[in-house]
N, C-alpha and C positions, 0 to 999 in steps of 0.2 A: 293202295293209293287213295288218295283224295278222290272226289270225285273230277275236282279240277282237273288233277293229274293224268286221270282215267285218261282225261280226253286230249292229252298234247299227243304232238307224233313229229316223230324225225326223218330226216330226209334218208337216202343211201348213202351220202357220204359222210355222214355224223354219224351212222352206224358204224362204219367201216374205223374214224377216227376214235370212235368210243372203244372200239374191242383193241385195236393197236397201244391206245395207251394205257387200258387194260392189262397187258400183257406184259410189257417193259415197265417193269417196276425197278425194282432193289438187286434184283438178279444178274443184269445184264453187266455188272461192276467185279464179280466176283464168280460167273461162270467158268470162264475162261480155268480159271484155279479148282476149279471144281471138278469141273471133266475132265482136266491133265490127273487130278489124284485118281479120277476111276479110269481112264483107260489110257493113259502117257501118252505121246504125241497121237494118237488114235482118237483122241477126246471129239476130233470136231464129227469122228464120222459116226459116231453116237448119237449126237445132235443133229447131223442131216436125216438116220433113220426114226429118232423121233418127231422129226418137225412134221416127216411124210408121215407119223401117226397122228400126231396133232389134225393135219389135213382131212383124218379118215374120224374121228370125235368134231370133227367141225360139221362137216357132212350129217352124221349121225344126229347132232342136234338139231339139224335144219329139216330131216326130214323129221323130226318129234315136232316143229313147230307146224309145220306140214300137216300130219297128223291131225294136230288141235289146235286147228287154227283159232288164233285171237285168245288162246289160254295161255299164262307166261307158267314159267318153272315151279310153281305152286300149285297151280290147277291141274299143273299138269299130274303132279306125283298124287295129290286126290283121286285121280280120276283113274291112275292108274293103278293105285295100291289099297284106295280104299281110304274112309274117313280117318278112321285110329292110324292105321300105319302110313297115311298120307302128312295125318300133323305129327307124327312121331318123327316123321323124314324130316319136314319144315323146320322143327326145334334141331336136329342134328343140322339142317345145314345154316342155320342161324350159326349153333356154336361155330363152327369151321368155316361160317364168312368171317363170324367175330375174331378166330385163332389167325389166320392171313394177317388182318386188319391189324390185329397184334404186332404178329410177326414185322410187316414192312413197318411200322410205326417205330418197332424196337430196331431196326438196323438202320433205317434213317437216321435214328437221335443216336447211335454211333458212330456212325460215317461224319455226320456235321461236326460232334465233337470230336473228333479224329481228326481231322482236317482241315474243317474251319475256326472254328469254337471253340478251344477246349477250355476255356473258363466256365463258358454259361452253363447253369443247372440245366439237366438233361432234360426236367420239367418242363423248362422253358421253353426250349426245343419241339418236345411234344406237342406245345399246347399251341403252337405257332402253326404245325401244319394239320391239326386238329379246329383248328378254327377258319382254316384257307379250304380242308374238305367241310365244312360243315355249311358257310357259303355257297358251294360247289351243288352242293346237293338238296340246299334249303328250299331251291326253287323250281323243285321237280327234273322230269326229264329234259325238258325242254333248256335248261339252262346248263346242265351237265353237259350235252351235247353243242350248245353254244361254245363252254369252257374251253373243253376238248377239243373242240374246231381250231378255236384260237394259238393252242397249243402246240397243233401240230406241227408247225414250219420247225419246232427245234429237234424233229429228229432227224429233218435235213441236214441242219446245220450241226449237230453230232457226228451225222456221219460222214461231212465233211471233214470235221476235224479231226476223226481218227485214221485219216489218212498221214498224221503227221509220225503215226506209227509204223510206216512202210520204210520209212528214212535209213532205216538202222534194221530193217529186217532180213532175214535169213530164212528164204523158203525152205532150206536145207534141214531144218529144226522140226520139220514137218516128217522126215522119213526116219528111218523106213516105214512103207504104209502098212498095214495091218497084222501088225507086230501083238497089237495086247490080246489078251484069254477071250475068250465069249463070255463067261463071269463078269471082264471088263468093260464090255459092250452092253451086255443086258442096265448094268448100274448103271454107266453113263445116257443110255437111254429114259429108266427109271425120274434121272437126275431132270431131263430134257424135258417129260412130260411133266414133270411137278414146276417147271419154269413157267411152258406153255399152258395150263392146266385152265384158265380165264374163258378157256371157250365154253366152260360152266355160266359164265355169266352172260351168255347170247341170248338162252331162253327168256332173260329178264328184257331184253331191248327189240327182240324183232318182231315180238307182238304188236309194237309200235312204231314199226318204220313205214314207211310210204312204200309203194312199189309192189311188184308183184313176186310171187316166191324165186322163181328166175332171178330176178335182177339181185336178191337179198344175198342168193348162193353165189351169185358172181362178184358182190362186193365183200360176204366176208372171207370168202377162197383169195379174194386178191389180199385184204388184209392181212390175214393170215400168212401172205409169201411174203410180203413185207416184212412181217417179224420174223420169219424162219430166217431170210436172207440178212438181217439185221445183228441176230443173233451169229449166224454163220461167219457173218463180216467181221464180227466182231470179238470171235474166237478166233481165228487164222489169224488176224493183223497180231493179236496178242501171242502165239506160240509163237509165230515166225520173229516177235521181236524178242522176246524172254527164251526162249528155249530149256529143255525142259532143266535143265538145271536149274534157273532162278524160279521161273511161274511158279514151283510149286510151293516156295517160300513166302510169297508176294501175296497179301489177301486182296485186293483192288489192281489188278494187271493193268489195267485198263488208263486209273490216273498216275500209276508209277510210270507208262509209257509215255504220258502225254505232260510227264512232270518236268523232264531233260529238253522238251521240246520248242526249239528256237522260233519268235514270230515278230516281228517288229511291231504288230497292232496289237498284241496281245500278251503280258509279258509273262504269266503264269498260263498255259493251256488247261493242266487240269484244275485250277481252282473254277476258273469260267467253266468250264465242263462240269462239275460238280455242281455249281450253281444252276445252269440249266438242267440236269440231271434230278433236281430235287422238284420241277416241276413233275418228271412225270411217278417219281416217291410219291408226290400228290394225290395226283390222278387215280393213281393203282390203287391208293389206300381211298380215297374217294366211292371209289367204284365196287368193292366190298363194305366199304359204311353202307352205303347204299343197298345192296343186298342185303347188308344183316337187316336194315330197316325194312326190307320188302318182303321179309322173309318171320320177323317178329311181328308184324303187322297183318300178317295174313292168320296167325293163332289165333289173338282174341277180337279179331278183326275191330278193331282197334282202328279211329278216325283220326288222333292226336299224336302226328305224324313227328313233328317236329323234337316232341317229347321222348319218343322213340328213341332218335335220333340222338338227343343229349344221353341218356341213358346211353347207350350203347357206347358212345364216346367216351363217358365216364369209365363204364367196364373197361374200355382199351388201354385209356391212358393210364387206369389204376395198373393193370397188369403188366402193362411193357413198365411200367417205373419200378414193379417188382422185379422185372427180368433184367432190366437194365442193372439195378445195383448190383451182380457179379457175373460170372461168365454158368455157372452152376443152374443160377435163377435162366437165365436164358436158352442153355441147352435142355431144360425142362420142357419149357416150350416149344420148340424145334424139335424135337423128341416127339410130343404129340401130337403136332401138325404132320411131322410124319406116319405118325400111324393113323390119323384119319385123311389123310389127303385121297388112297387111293377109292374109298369106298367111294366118297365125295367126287371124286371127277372120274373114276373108271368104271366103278364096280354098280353104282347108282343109274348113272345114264347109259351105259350098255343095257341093262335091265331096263329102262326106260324105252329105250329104241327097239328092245323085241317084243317088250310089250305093248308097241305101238302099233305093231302088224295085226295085233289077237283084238284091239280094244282102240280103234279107228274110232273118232268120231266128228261128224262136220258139224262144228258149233259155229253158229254166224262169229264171222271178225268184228275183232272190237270189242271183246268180253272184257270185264274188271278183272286185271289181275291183282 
């Protein structure tokens, strides 16, 4: 960071809104279809036992921030692993904030042209929410956490409106209960944690929140059931409307349910749902720019913040325009975010969290991360 930067700080409830919108990205459009193919109507209970591990990696990063107080997610992998294989980790999790960054960026500019758009050049599209994160993030943390604040009211107002998917629903589509394999369960789990996975991005923000370590675990444990329960809300309303004979067809469950849906204020539900839906597209890809920059930035510790930043942007949008031209070029990439995701949000900060028992250290708060 800037030096400027060093010194902004957020409140608890901007922390709490920053890791929420974090989390609900691109995912929350096409879970539903995801966890029906790994464990058929069993899907949601996959994702209730992953949310309660999600809960148990939320913990584990709050006590590593614990640990090293006032050091963010760079200091801390130095400190822990050593210079070489400290910046060796930094440059791996640059690329894999960058592949995310990709990722949502490339299924955004599908969904818009799918749905909205399909004339406009997919570029277009790109460069539209590449310019609304670049804003987002131009002005430090402190204005991120403004944005995001601002933001929040619409996943009220979301999940208001996915009650218009109970209309037509069939709890019945839900049994029999634990009918699929353990194979089925393990995947749908797997699935769960790589949705929720953003609790990687806490060590970059609560080095800079107000409050004391208490108050921090109490606000991102509550954010954190918010999304579990959001997610949960939002797989059930969808089996019990589709059952499983359509869901598994349907790639977007969520606005095919809310497409048939009658309003007198509102005459398309999921087109308006889509449109606020791309606010939090935003956010999530916001909020990994951000990390790839705090994470490219800490290598050659580098003051030319903003530069970063373009750079990095450019990488994105070159390569989701690559992934985007066919379906080939894109499971390329999906393909290798899979294979680095678990190192990146399991296998990294579990090794983080036992080597924070062996190599404790109380640095005054407030360090540059």
């Amino acid at each position: 960071m800037e030096k400027s930067d060093a010194k902004q700080k957020i409140t608890l409830s901007q922390l709490g809104y920053i890791y929420i919108q974090s989390q609900i990205g691109v995912d929350i459009l096409n879970l539903s279809t995801v966890l029906h193919k790994a464990a058929g109507p069993d899907g949601w209970i996959p994702l209730l036992i992953g949310g309660f591990i999600s809960i148990i990696f939320v913990l584990m990063m709050m006590h590593i921030s614990k640990c090293y107080p006032g050091e963010g997610l760079f200091e801390v992998l130095k400190s822990s692993f050593g210079k070489v294989l400290g910046r060796a980790a930094q440059i791996g999790y640059y690329v894999y904030f960058l592949v995310v960054a990709i990722y949502l960026l490339t299924s955004y500019g599908e969904l818009i042209n799918q749905w909205l758009l399909p004339e406009t050049p997919i570029i277009v599209l790109y460069a539209l929410l590449v310019i609304s994160a670049l804003y987002t993030i131009s002005g430090g943390l402190t204005l991120i956490a403004k944005v995001f604040t601002f933001f929040s009211v619409i996943l009220f107002l979301l999940s208001a409106l996915f009650l218009f998917g109970f209309v037509d629903a069939k709890f019945i589509y839900l049994l029999p209960i634990g009918q699929a394999p353990f194979s089925a369960y393990i995947e749908g789990i797997r699935v769960t944690i790589y949705s929720l996975s953003s609790y990687v991005l806490l060590l970059l923000f609560v080095p800079y929140t107000k409050g004391s370590h208490k108050q921090k675990i109490r606000t991102v444990l509550g954010a954190n059931l918010i999304v579990n329960f959001f997610y949960l809300y939002t797989v059930i309303v969808s089996f019990a409307h589709f059952g499983s004979d359509q869901i598994e067809h349907i790639s977007q469950p969520v606005l095919y349910m809310l497409r048939t849906a009658d309003s007198v204020i509102i005459t398309r539900i999921d087109i308006f749902v889509l449109a606020m839906w791309t606010v939090f597209a935003m956010t999530a890809f916001a909020s990994y720019l951000y990390a790839a920059e705090r994470a490219f930035a800490n290598i050659p510790k580098s003051k030319k913040k903003m530069l970063i930043v373009y750079a990095a942007s450019f990488i994105v949008i070159a390569v989701s325009y690559w992934g985007g031209l066919n379906e080939k070029n894109l499971g390329h990439i999906i393909d290798f975010q899979d294979k680095i995701t678990d190192y990146f949000t399991m296998y990294i900060p579990t090794l983080l969290f036992l080597l924070s028992f062996l190599r404790r250290k109380d640095k005054p708060k407030g360090a540059a991360q």
